[in-house]
C-alpha positions in Angstrom: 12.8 -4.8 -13.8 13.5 -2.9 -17.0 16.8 -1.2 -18.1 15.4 2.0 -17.6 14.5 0.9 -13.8 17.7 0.3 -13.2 19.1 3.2 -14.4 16.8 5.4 -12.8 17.8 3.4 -9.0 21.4 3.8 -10.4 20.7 7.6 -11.0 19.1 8.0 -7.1 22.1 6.4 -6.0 24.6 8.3 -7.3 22.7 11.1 -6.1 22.7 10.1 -2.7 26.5 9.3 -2.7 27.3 12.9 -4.5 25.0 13.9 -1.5 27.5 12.4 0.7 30.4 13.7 -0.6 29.3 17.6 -1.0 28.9 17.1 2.7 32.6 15.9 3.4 33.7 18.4 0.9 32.1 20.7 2.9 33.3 20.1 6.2 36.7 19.8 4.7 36.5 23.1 3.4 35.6 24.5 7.3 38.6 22.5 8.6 36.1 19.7 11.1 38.2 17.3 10.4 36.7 15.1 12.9 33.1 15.4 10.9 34.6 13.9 8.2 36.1 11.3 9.3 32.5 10.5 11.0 30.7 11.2 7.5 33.3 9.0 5.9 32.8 6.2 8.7 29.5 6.2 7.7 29.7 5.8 4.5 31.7 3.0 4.4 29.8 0.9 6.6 26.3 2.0 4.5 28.6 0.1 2.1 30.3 -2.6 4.0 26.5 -3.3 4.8 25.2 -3.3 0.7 28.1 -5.6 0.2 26.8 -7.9 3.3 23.1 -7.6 1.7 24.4 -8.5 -1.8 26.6 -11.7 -0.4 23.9 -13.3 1.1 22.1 -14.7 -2.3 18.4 -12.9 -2.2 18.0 -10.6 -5.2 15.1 -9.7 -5.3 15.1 -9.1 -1.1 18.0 -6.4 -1.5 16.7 -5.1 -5.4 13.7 -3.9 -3.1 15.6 -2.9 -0.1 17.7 -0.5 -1.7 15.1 0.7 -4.4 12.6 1.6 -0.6 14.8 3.7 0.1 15.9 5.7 -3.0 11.9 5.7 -3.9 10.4 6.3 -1.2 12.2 9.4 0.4 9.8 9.7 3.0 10.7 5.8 4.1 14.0 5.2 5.0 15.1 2.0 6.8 19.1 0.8 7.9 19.7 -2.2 7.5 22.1 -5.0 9.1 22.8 -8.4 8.3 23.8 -11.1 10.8 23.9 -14.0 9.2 26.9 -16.3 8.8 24.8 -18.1 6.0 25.5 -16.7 2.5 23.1 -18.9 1.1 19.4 -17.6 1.8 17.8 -17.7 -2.0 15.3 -19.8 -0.5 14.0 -17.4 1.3 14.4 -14.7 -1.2 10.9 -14.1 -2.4 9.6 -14.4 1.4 11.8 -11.6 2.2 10.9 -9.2 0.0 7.0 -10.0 0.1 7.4 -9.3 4.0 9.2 -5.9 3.1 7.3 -5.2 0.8 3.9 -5.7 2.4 5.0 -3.7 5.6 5.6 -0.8 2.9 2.2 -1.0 1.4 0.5 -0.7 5.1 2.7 2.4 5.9 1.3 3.6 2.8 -2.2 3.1 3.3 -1.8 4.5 6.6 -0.4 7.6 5.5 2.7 7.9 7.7 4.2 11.1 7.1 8.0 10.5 7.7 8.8 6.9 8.9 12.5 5.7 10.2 13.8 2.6 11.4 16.1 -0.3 10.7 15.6 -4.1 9.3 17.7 -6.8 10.9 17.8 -10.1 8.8 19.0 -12.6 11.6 19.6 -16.7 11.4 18.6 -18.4 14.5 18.4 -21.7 15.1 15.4 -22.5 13.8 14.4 -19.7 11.9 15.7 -16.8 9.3 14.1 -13.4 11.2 13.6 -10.3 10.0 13.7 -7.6 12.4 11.8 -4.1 11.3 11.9 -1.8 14.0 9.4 1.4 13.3 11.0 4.4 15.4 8.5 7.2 16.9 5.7 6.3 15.5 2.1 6.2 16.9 0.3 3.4 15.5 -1.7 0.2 16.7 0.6 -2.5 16.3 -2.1 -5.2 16.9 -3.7 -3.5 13.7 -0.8 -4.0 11.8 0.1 -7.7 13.2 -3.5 -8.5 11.6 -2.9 -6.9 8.9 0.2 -8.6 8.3 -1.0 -11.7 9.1 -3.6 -11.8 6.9 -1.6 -11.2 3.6 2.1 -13.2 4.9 1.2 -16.9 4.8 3.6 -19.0 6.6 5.6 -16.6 8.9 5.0 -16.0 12.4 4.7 -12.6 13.7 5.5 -11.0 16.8 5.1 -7.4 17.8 5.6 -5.2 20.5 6.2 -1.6 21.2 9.4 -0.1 23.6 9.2 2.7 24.2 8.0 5.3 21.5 9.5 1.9 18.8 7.2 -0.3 17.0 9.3 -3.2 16.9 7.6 -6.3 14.5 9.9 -10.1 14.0 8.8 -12.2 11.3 10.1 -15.5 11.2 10.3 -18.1 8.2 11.1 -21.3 9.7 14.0 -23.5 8.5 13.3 -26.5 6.7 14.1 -29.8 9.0 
């Protein structure tokens, strides 16, 4: 990633925070006192969750987490991480590739406006990462072979609940 890459991501994020704050400023400004404090909650655990993302060693997996969001405005994914190991560069690169291949297949599909959340979860056996796809009508099974073809080494599962698409890749843990 160049400098100017960086400052353009750095740009889109202090757009989205200024964003934020009109919004509190706002409701401060109508006395809803009880808005902000949920805007503000918000905020700080968006960040409490970077700071989890940027603890946990893969930088390259949250460089292309945060940039799918700020780039692609139609995309836009929360994330959570439960994880207790703060160590995961290993899987770094495999991270990403899976994030960044399930970006390129809602881009060839021409999804108008897609929502969800990514979980990056430690099992016992295995690092997951959860992406759940919210109200969107596609065929999963499509997708898993899509996926499968071009992620090497990671099992997939899919499913849907409800109107959710919810997909688990799993990278197992060296013995």
């Amino acid at each position: 990633m160049e400098a100017k890459d960086i400052i353009q991501l750095l740009r889109l994020q202090r757009h989205d925070l200024m964003n934020d704050l009109q919004i509190v400023h706002g409701y401060l400004s109508m006395g809803k006192t009880e808005k902000v404090k949920t805007k503000l909650n918000e905020i700080i655990d968006g960040f409490n969750q970077e700071r989890f993302l940027m603890n946990i060693n893969c930088p390259h997996f949250a460089l292309w987490l945060i940039q799918v969001n700020l780039e692609h405005k139609h995309i836009q994914f929360t994330y959570s991480i439960h994880t207790e190991n703060r160590n995961l560069h290993d899987y770094d690169l495999m991270l990403t590739n899976i994030g960044q291949t399930v970006i390129e297949i809602i881009i060839e599909d021409d999804l108008d406006i897609v929502t969800g959340s990514l979980e990056l979860r430690e099992s016992k056996d295995s690092i997951d990462l959860v992406i759940i796809i919210n109200d969107q009508t596609i065929d999963y099974n499509k997708w898993k072979y899509k996926l499968s073809e071009k992620l090497e080494n990671v099992l997939i599962q899919a499913e849907e609940q409800e109107s959710n698409i919810i997909f688990v890749f799993s990278i197992s843990l060296p013995d």
